[in-house]
N, C-alpha and C positions, 0 to 999 in steps of 0.2 A: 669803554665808557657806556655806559646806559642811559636812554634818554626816557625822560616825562615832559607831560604838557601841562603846563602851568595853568590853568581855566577850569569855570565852571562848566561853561557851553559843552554841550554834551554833544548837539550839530558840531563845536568845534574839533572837539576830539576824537570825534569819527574820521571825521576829514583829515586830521594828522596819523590818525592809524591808518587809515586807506593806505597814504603815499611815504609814512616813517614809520622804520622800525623800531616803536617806544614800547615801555614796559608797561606803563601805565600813565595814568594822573594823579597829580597834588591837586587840592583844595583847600581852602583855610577861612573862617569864617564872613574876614571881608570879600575873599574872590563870592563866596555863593550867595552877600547880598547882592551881588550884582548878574545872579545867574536870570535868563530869561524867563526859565519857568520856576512855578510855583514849589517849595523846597519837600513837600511829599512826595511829590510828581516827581521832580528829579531824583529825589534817592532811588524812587522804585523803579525810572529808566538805566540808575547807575549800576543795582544789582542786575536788571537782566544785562546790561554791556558787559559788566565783571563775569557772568556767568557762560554767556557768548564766547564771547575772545579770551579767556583768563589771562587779561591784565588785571595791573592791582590799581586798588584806589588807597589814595592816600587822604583822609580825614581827620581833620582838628579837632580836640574837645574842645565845650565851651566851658565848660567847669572852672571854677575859682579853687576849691580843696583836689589834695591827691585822691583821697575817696571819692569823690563825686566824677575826677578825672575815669578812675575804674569803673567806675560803673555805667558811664555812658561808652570809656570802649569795652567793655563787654555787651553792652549792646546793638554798639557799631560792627562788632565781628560776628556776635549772636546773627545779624542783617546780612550784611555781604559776605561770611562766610573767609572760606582760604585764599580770596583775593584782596585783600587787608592790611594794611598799617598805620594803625593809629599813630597821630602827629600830637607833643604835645609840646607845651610851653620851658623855654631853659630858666624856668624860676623853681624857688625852693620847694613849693607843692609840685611841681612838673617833674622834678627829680625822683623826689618820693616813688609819686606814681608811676614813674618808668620801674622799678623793682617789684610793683605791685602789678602790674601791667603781664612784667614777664615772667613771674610769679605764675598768673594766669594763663601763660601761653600766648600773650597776645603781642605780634610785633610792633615796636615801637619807633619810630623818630622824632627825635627832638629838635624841633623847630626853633626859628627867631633868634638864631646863634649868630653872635657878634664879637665871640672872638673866639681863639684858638682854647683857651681854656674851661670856656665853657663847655666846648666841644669834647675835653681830656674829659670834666667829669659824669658828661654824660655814656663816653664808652665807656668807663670802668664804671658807671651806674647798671651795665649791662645791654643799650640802646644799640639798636642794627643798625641804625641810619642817625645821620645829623644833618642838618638841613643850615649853614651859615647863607645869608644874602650879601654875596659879594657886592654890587652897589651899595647896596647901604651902610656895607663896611667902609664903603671907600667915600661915602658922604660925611664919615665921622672923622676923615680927615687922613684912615689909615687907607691901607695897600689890600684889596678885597682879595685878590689872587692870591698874593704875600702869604695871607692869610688862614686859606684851604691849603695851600702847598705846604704850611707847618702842620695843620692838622693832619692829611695825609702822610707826611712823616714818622708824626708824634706818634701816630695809631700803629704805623708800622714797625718803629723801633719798641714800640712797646705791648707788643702782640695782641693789638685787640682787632677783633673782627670787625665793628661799627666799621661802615661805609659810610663816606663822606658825598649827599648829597646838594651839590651845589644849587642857590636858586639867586633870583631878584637880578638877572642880567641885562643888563644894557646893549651888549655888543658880542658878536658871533668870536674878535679877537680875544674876550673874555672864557668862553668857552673851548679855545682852542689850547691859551693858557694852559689853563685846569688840566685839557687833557693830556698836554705834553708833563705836566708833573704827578699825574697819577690818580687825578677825582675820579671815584669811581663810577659817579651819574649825575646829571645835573637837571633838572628840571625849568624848561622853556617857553616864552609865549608863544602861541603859535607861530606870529609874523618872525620871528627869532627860526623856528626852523627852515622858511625858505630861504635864507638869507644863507644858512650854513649850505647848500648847494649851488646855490647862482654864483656861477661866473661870467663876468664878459664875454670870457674867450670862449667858453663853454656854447655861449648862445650863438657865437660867430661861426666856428665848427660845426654845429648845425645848420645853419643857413646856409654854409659852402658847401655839406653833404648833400642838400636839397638842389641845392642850383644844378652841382655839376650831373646830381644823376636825373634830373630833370630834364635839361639840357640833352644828356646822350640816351636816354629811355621812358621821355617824357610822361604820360601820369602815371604809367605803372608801377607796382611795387616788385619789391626783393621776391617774393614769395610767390609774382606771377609768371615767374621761370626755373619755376620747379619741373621738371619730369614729369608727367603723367603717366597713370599707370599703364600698362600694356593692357 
């Protein structure tokens, strides 16, 4: 499974590449009105991070037609380059424009997918990624896991390469789901990735590794009983 950070914050997604191994970031028009800096400023810090680290950034049109969808991601990839995927809408013109899109060479994800068939016709639309929001699947009364787990299926008994990126999670058991049935990536808030390494017993075991070698070799470290050289 492959992970993304769900945010605009660009301090935040430093900080989750520092310490997790993600591919990239999603953004989608309402995360980046709430980004903290001003939205030229941050595209032009998001090329140089894409350019930096080659992760990808994931980008929503804001477009109402399929045409108008292409031509702002032809401008969006024209900008970041081969660290790219434009995200676009599971409506009639969103569909369109994924053909036109890859047409163009430009890869695609189809976002705001709420249910398994929306999903079927965006891979055989030709889209690399699908982006369903498991919570909100499951605010609509259905089973959000349930849900990616047919997609993941459907895609694989019927040979399409789209990858099923999972988003909109509440809980790390959610994520874990997904991975035992086969999502290929899911994208996270941050406070969502410490949560998938904290354990209790995890922080106990280190406390007990400190004590007892504290204890028998007090402040020194491991490394200050190395051999010197001759």
């Amino acid at each position: 499974m492959k992970f993304y950070v769900d945010i605009a914050d660009l301090g935040a997604i430093r900080r989750i590449a520092e310490f997790f191994p993600i591919e990239g970031f999603t953004t989608n028009p309402k995360i980046l009105t709430k980004a903290p800096t001003p939205l030229p400023a941050l595209m032009a810090e998001y090329r140089e991070f894409v350019e930096q680290t080659g992760l990808t950034a994931f980008v929503q049109t804001t477009a109402e037609t399929a045409d108008g969808m292409l031509a702002q991601a032809k401008a969006l990839q024209a900008y970041f380059g081969e660290h790219f995927v434009v995200k676009l809408p599971a409506v009639p013109e969103g569909y369109r424009a994924v053909r036109l899109c890859k047409a163009a060479g430009i890869p695609v994800c189809v976002t705001v997918v709420h249910s398994m068939t929306q999903a079927l016709v965006a891979a055989a639309a030709g889209a690399d990624y699908v982006a369903p929001y498991v919570s909100r699947i499951d605010n609509l009364g259905a089973d959000g896991v349930a849900c990616v787990t047919e997609m993941v299926t459907a895609f694989r008994n019927g040979g399409y390469t789209c990858q099923v990126l999972g988003a909109s999670f509440r809980t790390v058991d959610q994520v874990r789901r997904l991975a035992v049935a086969g999502c290929q990536a899911v994208t996270l808030m941050p406070e969502l990735f410490d949560q998938l390494i904290a354990h209790p017993a995890t922080d106990k075991a280190m406390v007990d590794f400190r004590t007892v070698w504290q204890d028998t070799f007090g402040q020194t470290e491991v490394t200050d009983f190395l051999p010197g050289e001759a």
